[in-house]
KEFIBA-903142 format. One record per residue: residue in three letters; y, x, z of N, C-alpha, C, O, CB in turn. Coordinates in steps of 0.05 Angstrom, whole numbers, plus 5000, padded with zeros to 4 digits. Atoms other than C-alpha are relative to their C-alpha. Glycine has a CB too. Layout:
N
<r code="ALA" n_Y="Y" n_X="X" n_Z="Z" ca_Y="Y" ca_X="X" ca_Z="Z" c_Y="Y" c_X="X" c_Z="Z" o_Y="Y" o_X="X" o_Z="Z" cb_Y="Y" cb_X="X" cb_Z="Z"/>
...
This chain:
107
<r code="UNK" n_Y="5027" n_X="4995" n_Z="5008" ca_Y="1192" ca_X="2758" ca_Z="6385" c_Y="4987" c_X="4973" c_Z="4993" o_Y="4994" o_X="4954" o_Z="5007" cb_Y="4984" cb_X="5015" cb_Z="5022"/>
<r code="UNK" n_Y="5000" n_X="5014" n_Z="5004" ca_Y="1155" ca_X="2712" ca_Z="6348" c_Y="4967" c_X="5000" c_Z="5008" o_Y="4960" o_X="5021" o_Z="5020" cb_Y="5014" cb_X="4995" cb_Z="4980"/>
<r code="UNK" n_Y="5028" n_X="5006" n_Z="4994" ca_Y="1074" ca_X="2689" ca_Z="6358" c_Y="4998" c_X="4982" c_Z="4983" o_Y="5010" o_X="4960" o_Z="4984" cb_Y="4991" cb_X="4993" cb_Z="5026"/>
<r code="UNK" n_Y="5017" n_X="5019" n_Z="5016" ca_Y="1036" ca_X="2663" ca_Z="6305" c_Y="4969" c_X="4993" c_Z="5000" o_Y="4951" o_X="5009" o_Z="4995" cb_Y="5004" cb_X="5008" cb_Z="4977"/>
<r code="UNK" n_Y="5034" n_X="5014" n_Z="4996" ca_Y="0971" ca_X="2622" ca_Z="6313" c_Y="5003" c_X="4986" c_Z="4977" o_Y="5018" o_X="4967" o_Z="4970" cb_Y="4991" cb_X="4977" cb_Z="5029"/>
<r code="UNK" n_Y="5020" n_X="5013" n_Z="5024" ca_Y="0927" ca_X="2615" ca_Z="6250" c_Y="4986" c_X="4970" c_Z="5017" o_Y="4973" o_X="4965" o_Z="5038" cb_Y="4967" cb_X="5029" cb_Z="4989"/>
<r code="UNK" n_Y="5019" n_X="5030" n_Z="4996" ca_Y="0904" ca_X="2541" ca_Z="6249" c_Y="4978" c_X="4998" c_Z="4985" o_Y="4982" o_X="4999" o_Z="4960" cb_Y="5015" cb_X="4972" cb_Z="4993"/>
<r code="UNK" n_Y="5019" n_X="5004" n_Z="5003" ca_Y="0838" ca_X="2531" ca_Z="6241" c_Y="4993" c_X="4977" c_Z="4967" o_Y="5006" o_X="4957" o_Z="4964" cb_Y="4994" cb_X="4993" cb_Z="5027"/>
<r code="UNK" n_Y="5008" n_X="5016" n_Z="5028" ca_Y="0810" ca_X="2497" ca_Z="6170" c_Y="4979" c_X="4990" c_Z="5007" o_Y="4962" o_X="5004" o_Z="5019" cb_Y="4996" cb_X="5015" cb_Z="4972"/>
<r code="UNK" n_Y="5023" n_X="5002" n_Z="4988" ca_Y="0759" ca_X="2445" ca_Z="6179" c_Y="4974" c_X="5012" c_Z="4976" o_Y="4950" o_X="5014" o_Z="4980" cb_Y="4999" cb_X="4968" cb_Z="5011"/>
<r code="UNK" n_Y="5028" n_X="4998" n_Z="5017" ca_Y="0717" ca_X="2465" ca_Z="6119" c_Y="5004" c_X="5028" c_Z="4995" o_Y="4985" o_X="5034" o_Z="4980" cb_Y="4995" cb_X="4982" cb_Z="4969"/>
<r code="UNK" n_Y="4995" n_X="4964" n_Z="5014" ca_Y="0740" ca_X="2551" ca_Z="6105" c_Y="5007" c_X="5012" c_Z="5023" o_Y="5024" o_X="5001" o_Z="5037" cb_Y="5029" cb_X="5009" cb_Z="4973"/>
<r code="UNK" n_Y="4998" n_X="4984" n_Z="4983" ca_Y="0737" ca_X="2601" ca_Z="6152" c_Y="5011" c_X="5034" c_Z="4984" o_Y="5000" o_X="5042" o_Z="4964" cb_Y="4972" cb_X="4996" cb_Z="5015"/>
<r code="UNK" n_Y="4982" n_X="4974" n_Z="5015" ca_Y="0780" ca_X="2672" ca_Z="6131" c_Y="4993" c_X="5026" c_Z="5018" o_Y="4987" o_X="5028" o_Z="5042" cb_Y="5037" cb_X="4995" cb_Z="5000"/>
<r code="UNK" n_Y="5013" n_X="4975" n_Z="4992" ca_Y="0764" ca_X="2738" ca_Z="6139" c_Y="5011" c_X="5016" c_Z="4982" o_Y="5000" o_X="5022" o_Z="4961" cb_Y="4970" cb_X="5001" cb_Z="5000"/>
<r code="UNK" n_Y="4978" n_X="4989" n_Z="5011" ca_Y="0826" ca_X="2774" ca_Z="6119" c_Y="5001" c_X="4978" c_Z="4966" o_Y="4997" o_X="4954" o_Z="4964" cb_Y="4994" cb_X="5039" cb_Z="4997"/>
<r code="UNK" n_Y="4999" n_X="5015" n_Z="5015" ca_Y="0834" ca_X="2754" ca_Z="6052" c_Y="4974" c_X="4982" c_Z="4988" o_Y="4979" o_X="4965" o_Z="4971" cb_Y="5013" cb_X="5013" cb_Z="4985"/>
<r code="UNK" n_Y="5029" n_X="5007" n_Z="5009" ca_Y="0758" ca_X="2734" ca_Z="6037" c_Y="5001" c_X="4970" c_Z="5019" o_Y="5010" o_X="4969" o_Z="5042" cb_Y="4972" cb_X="5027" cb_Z="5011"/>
<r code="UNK" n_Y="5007" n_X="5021" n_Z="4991" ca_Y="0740" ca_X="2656" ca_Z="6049" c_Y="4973" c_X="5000" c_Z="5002" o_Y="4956" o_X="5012" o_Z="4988" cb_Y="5009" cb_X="4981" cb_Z="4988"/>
<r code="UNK" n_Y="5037" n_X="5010" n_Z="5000" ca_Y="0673" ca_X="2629" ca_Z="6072" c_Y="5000" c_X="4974" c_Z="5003" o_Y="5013" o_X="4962" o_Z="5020" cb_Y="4979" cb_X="5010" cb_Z="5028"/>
<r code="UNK" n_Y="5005" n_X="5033" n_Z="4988" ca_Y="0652" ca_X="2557" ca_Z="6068" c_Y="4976" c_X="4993" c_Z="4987" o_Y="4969" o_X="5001" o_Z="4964" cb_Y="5027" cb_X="4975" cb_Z="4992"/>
<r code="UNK" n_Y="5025" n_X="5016" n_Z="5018" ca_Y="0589" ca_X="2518" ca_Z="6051" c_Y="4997" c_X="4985" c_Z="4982" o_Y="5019" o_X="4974" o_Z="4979" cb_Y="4987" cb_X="4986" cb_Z="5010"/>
<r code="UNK" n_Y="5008" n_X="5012" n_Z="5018" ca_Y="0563" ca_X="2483" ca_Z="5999" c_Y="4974" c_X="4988" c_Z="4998" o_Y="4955" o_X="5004" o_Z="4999" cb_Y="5005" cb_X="5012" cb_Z="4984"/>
<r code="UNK" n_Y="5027" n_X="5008" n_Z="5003" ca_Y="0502" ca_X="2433" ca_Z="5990" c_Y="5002" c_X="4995" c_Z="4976" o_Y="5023" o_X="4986" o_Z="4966" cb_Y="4987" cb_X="4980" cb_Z="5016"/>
<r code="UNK" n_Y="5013" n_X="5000" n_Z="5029" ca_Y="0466" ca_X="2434" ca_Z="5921" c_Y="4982" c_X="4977" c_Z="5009" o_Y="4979" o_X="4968" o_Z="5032" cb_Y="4984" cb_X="5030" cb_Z="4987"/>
<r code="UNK" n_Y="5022" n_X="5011" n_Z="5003" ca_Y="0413" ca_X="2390" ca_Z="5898" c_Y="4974" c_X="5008" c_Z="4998" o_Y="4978" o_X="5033" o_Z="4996" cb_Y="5003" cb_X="4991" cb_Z="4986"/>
<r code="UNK" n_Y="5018" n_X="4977" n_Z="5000" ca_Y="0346" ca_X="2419" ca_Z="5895" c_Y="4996" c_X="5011" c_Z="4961" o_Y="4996" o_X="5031" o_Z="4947" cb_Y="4966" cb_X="4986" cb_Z="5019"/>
<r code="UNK" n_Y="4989" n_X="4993" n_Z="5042" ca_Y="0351" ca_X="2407" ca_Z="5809" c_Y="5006" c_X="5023" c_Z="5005" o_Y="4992" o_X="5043" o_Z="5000" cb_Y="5032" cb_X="4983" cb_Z="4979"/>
<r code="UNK" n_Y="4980" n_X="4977" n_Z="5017" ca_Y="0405" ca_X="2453" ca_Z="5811" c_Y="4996" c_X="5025" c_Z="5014" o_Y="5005" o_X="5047" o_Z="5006" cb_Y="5036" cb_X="4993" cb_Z="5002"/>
<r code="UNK" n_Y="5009" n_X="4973" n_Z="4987" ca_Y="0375" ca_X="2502" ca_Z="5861" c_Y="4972" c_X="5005" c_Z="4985" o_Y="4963" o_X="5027" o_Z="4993" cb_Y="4997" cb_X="4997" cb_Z="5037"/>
<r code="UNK" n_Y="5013" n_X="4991" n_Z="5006" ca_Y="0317" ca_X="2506" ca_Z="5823" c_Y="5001" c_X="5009" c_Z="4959" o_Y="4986" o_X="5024" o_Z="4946" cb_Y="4982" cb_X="4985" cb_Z="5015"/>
<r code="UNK" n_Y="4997" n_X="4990" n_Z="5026" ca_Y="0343" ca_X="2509" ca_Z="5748" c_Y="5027" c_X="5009" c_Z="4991" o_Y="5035" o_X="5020" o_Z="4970" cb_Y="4991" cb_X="4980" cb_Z="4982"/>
<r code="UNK" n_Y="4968" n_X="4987" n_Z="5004" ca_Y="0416" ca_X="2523" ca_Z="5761" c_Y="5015" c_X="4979" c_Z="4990" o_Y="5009" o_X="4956" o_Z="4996" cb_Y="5004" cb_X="5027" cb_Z="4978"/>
<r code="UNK" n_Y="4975" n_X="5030" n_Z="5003" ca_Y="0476" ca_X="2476" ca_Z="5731" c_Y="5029" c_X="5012" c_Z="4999" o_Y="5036" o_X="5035" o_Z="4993" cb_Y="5002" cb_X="4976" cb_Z="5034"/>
<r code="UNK" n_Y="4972" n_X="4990" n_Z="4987" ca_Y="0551" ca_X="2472" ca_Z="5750" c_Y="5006" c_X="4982" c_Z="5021" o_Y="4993" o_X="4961" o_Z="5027" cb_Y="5025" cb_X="5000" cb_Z="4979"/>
<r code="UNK" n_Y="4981" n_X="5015" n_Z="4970" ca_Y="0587" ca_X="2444" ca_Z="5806" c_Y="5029" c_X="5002" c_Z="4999" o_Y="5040" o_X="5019" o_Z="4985" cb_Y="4994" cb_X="5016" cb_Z="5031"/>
<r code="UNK" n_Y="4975" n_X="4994" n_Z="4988" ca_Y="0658" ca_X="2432" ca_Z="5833" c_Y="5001" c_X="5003" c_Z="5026" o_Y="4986" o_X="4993" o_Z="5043" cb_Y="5016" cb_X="4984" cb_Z="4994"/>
<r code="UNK" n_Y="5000" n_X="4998" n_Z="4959" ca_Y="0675" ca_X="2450" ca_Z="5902" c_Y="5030" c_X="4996" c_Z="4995" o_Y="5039" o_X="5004" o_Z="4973" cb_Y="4987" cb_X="5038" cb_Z="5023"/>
<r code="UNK" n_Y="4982" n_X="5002" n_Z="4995" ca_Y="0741" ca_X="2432" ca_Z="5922" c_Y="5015" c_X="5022" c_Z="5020" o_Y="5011" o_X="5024" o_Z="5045" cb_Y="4998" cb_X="4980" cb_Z="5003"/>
<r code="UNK" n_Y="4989" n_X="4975" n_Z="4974" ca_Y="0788" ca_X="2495" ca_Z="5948" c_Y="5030" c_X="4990" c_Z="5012" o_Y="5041" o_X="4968" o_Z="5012" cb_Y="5006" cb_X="5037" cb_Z="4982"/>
<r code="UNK" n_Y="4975" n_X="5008" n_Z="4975" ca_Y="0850" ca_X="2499" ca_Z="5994" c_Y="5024" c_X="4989" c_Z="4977" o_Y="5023" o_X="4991" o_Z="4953" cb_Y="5015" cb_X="5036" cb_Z="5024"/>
<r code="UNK" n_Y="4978" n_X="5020" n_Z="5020" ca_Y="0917" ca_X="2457" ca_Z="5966" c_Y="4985" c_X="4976" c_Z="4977" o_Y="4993" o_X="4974" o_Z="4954" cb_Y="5020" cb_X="5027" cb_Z="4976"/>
<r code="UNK" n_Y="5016" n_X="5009" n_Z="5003" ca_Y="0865" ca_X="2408" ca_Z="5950" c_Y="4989" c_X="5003" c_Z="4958" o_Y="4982" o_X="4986" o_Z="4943" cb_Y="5007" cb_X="4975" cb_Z="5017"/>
<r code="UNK" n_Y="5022" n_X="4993" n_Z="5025" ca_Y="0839" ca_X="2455" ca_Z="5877" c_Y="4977" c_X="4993" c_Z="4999" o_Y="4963" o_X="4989" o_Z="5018" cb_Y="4996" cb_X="5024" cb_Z="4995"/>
<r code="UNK" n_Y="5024" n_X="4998" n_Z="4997" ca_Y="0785" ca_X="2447" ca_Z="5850" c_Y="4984" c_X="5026" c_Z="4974" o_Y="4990" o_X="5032" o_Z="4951" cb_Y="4993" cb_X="4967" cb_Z="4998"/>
<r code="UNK" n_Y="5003" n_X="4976" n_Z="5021" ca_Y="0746" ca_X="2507" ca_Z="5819" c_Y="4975" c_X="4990" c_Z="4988" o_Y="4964" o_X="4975" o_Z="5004" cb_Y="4997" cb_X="5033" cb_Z="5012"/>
<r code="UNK" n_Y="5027" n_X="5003" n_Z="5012" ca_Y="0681" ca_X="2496" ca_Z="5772" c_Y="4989" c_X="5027" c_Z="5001" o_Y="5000" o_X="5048" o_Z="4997" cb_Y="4999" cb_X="4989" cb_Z="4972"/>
<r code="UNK" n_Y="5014" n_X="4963" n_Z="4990" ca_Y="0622" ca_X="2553" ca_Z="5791" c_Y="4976" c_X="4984" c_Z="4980" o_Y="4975" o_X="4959" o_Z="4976" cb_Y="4988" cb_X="5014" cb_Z="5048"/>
<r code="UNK" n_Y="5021" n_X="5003" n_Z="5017" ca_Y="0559" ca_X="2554" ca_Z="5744" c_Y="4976" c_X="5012" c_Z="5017" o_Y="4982" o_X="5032" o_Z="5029" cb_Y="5005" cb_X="5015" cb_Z="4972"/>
<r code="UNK" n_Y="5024" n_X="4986" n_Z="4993" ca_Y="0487" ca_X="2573" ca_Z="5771" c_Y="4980" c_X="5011" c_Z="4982" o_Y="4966" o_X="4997" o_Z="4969" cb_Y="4987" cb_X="4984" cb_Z="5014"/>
<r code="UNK" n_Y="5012" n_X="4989" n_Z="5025" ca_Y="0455" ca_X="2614" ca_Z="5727" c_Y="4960" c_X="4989" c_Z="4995" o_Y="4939" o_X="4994" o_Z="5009" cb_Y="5006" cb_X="5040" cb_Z="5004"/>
<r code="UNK" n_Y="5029" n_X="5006" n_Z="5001" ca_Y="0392" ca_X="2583" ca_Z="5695" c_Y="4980" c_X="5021" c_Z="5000" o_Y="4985" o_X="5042" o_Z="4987" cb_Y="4995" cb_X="4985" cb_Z="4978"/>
<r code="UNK" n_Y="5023" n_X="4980" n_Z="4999" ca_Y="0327" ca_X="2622" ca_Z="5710" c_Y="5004" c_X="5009" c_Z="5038" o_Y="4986" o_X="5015" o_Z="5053" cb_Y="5006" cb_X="5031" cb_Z="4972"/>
<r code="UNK" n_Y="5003" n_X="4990" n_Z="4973" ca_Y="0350" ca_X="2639" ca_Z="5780" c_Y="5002" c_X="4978" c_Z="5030" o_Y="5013" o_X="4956" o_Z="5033" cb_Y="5024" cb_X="5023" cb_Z="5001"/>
<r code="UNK" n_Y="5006" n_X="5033" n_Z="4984" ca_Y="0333" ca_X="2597" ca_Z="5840" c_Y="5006" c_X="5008" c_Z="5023" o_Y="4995" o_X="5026" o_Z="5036" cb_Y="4968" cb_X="4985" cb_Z="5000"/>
<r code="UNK" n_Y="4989" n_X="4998" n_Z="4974" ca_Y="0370" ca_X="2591" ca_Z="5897" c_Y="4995" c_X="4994" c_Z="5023" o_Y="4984" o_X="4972" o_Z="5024" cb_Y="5016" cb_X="4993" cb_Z="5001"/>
<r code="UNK" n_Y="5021" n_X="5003" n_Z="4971" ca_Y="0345" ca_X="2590" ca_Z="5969" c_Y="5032" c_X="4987" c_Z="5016" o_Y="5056" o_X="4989" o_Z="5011" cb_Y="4980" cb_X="5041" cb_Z="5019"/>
<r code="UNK" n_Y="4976" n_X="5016" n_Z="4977" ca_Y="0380" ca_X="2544" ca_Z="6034" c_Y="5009" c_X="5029" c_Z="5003" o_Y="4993" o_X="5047" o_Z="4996" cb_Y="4987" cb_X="4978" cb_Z="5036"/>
<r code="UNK" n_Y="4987" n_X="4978" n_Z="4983" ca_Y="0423" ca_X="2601" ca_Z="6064" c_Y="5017" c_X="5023" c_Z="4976" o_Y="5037" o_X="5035" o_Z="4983" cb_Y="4972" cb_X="5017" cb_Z="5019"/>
<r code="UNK" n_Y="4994" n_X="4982" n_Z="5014" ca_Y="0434" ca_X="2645" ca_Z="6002" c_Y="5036" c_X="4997" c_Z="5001" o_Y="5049" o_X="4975" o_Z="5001" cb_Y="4983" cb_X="4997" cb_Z="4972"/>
<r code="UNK" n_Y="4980" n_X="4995" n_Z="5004" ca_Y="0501" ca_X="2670" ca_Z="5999" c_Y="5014" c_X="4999" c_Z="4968" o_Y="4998" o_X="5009" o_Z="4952" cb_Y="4999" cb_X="5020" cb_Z="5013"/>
<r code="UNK" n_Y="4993" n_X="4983" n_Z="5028" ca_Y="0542" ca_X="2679" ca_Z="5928" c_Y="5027" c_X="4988" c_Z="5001" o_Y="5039" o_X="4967" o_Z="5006" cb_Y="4979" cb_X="4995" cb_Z="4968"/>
<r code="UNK" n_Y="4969" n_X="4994" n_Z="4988" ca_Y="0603" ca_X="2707" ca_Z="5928" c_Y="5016" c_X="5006" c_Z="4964" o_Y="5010" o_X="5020" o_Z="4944" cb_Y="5000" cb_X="5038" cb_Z="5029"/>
<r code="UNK" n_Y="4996" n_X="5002" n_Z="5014" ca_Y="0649" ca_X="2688" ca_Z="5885" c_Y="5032" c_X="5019" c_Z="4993" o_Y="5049" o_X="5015" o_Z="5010" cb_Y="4994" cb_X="4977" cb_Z="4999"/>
<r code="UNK" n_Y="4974" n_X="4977" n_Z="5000" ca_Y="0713" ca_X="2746" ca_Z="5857" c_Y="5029" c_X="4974" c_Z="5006" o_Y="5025" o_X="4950" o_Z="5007" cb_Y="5004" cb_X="5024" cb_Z="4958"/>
<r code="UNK" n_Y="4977" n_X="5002" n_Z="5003" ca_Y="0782" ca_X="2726" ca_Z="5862" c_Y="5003" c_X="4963" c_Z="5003" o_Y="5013" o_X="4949" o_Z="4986" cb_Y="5009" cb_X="5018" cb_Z="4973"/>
<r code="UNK" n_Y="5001" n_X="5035" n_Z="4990" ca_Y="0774" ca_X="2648" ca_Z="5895" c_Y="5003" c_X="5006" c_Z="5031" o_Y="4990" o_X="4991" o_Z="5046" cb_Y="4965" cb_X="4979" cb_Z="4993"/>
<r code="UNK" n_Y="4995" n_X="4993" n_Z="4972" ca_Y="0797" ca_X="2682" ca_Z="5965" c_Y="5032" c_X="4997" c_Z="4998" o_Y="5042" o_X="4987" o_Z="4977" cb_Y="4988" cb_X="5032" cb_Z="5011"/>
<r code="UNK" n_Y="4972" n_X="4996" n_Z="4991" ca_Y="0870" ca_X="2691" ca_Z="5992" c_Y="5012" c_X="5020" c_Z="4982" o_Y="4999" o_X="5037" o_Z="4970" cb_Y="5003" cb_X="5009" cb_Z="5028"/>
<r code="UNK" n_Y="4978" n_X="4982" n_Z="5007" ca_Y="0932" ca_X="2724" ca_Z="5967" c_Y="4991" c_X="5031" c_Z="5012" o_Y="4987" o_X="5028" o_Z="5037" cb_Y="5030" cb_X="4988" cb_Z="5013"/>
<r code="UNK" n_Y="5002" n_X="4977" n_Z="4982" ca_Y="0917" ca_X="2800" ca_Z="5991" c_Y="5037" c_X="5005" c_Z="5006" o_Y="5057" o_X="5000" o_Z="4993" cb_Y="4982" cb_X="5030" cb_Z="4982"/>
<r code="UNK" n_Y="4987" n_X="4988" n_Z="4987" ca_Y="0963" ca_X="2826" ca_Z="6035" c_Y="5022" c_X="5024" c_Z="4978" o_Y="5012" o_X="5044" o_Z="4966" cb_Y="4978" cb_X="5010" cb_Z="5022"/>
<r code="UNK" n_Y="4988" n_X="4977" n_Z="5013" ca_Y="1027" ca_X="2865" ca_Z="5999" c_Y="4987" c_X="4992" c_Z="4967" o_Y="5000" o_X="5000" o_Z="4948" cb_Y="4988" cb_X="5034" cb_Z="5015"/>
<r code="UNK" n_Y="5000" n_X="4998" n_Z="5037" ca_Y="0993" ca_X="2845" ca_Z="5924" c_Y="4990" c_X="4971" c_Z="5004" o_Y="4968" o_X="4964" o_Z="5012" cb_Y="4974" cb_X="5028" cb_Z="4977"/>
<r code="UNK" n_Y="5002" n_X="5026" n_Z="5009" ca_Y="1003" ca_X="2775" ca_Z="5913" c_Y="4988" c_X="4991" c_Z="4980" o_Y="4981" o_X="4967" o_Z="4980" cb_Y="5017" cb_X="4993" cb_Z="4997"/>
<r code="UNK" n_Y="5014" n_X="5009" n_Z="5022" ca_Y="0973" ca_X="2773" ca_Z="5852" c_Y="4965" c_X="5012" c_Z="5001" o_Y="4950" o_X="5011" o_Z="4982" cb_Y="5019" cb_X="5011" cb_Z="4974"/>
<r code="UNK" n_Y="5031" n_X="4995" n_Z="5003" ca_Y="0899" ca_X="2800" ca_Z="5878" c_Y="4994" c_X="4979" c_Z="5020" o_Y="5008" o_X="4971" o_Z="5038" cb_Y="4987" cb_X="5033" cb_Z="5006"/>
<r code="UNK" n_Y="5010" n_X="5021" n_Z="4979" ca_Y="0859" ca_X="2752" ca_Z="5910" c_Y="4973" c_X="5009" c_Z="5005" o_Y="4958" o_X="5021" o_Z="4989" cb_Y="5001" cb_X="4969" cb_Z="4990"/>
<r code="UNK" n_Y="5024" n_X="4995" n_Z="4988" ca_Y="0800" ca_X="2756" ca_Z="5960" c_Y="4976" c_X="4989" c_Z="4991" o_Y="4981" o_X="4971" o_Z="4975" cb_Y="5001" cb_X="4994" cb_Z="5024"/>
<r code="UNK" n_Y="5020" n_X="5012" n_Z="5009" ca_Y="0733" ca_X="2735" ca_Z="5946" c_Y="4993" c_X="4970" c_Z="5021" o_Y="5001" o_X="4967" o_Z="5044" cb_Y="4977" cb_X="5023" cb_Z="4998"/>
<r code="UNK" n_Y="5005" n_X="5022" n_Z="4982" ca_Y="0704" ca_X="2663" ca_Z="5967" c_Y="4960" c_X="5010" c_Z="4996" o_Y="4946" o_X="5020" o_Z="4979" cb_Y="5016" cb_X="4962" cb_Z="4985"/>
<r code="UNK" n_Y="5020" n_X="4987" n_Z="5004" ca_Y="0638" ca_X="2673" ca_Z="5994" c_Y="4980" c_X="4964" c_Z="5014" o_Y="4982" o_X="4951" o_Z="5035" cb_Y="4999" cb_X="5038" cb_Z="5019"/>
<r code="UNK" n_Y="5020" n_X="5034" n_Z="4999" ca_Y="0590" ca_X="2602" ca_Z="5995" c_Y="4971" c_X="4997" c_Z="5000" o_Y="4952" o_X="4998" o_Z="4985" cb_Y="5004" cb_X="4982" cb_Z="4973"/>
<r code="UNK" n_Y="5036" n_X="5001" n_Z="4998" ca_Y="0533" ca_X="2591" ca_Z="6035" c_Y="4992" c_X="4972" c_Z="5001" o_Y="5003" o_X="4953" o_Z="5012" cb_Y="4986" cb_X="5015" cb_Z="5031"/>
<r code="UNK" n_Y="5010" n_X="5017" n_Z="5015" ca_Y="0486" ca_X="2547" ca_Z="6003" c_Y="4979" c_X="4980" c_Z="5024" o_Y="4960" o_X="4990" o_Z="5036" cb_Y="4986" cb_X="5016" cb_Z="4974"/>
<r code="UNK" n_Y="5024" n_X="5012" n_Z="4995" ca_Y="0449" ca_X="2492" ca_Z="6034" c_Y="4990" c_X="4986" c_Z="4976" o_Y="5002" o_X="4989" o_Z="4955" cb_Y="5003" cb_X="4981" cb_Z="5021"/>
<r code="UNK" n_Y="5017" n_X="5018" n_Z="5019" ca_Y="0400" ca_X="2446" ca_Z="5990" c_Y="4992" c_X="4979" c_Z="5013" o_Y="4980" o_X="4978" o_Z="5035" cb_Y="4976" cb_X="5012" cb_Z="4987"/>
<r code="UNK" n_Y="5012" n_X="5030" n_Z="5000" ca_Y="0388" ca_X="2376" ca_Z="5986" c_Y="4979" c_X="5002" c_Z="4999" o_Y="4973" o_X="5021" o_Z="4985" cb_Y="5006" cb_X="4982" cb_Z="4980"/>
<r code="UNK" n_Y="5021" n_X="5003" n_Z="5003" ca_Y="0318" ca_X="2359" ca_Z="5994" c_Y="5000" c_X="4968" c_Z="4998" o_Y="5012" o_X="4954" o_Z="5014" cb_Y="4986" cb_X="5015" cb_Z="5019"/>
<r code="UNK" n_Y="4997" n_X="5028" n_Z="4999" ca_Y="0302" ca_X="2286" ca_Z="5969" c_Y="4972" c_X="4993" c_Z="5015" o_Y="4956" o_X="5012" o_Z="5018" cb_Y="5005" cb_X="4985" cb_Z="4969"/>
<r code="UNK" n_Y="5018" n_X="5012" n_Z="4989" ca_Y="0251" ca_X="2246" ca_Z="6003" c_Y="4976" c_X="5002" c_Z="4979" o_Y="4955" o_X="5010" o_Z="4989" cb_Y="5010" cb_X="4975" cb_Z="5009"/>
<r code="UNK" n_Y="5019" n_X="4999" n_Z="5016" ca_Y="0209" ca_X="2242" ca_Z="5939" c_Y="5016" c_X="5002" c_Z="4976" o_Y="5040" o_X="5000" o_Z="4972" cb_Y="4980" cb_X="4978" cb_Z="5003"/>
<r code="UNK" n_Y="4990" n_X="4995" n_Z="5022" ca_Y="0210" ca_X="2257" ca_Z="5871" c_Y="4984" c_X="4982" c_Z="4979" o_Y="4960" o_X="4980" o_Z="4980" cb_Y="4999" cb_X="5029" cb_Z="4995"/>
<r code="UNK" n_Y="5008" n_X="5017" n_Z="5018" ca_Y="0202" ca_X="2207" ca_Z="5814" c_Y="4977" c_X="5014" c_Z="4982" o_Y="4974" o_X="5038" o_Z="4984" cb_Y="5025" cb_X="4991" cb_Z="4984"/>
<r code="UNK" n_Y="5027" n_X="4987" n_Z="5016" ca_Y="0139" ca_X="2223" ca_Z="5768" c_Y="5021" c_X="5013" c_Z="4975" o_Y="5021" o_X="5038" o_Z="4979" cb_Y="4969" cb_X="4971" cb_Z="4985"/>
<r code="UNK" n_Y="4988" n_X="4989" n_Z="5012" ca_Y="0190" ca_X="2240" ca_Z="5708" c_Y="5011" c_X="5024" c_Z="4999" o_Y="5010" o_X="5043" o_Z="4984" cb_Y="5008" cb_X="4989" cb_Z="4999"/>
<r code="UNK" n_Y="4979" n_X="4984" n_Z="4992" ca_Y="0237" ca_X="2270" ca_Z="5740" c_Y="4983" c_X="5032" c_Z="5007" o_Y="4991" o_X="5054" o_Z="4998" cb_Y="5017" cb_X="4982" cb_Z="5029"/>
<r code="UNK" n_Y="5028" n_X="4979" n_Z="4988" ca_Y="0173" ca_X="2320" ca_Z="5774" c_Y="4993" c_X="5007" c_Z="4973" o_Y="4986" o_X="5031" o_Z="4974" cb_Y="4969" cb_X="4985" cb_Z="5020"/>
<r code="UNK" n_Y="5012" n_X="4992" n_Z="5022" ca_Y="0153" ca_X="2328" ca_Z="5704" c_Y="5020" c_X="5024" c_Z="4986" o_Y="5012" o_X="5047" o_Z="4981" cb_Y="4995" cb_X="4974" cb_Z="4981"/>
<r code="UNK" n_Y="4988" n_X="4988" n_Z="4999" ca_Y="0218" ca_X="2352" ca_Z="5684" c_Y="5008" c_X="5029" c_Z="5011" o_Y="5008" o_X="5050" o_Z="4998" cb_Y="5005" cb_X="4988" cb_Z="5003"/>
<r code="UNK" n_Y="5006" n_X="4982" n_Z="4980" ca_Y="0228" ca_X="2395" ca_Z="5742" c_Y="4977" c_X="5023" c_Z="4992" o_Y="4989" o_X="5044" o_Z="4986" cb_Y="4991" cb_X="4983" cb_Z="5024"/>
<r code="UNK" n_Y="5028" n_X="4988" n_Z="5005" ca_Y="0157" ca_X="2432" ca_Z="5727" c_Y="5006" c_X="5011" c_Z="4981" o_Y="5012" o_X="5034" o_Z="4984" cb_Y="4975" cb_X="4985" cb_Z="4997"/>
<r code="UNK" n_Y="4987" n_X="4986" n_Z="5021" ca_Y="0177" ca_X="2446" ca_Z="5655" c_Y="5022" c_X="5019" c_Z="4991" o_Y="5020" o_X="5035" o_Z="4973" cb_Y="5003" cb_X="4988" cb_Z="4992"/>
<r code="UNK" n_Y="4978" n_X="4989" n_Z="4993" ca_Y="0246" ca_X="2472" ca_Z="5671" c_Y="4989" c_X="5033" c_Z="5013" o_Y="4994" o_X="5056" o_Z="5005" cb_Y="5016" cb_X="4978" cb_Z="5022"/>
<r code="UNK" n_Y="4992" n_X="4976" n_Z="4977" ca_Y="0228" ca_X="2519" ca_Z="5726" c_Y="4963" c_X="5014" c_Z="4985" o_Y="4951" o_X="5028" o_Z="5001" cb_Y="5004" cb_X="4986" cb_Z="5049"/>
<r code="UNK" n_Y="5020" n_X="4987" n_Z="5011" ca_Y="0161" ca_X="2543" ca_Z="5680" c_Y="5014" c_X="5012" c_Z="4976" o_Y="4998" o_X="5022" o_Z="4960" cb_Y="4975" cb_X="4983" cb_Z="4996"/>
<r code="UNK" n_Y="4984" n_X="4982" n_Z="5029" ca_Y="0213" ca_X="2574" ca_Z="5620" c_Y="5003" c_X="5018" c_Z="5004" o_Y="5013" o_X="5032" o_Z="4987" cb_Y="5022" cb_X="4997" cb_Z="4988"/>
């Protein structure tokens, strides 16, 4: 008989085939959207887009299809990755940059 112990990941936590791990944004990109890379397991890296017009809160979840695990028996479906968001908050915001900002998130 054999015993297998899952080792722990320090940044993805699994939940059958579904991953969870965090991500901090900028507040920019939480308030007009963007893209990002996040780096996944076998050190990939995937590019995710935030859709302009929608504005993302600290905590929000968004879950992304087929960026999870091998399923079980169908190797070729994969679980979802599911990425909760913190946000950068900067100390201050340049007068430009605030101007920007304001215009953006008023379209």
């Amino acid at each position: 008989m054999f015993v297998v112990k899952q080792k722990q990941h320090p940044k993805f936590k699994r939940k059958g085939a579904d991953l969870v791990t965090e991500h901090e944004i900028t507040l920019e990109e939480a308030l007009i959207g963007g893209k990002f890379t996040i780096e996944h397991l076998g050190e990939k890296k995937a590019t995710l887009s935030l859709e302009p017009g929608r504005i993302v809160k600290p905590n929000d979840i968004l879950v992304i299809d087929d960026l999870g695990l091998p399923t079980f028996g169908s190797p070729k479906k994969f679980g979802k990755l599911y990425l909760i968001i913190s946000v950068k908050f900067p100390e201050h915001i340049e007068g430009n940059k605030l101007e920007s900002l304001l215009k953006a998130s008023l379209q």
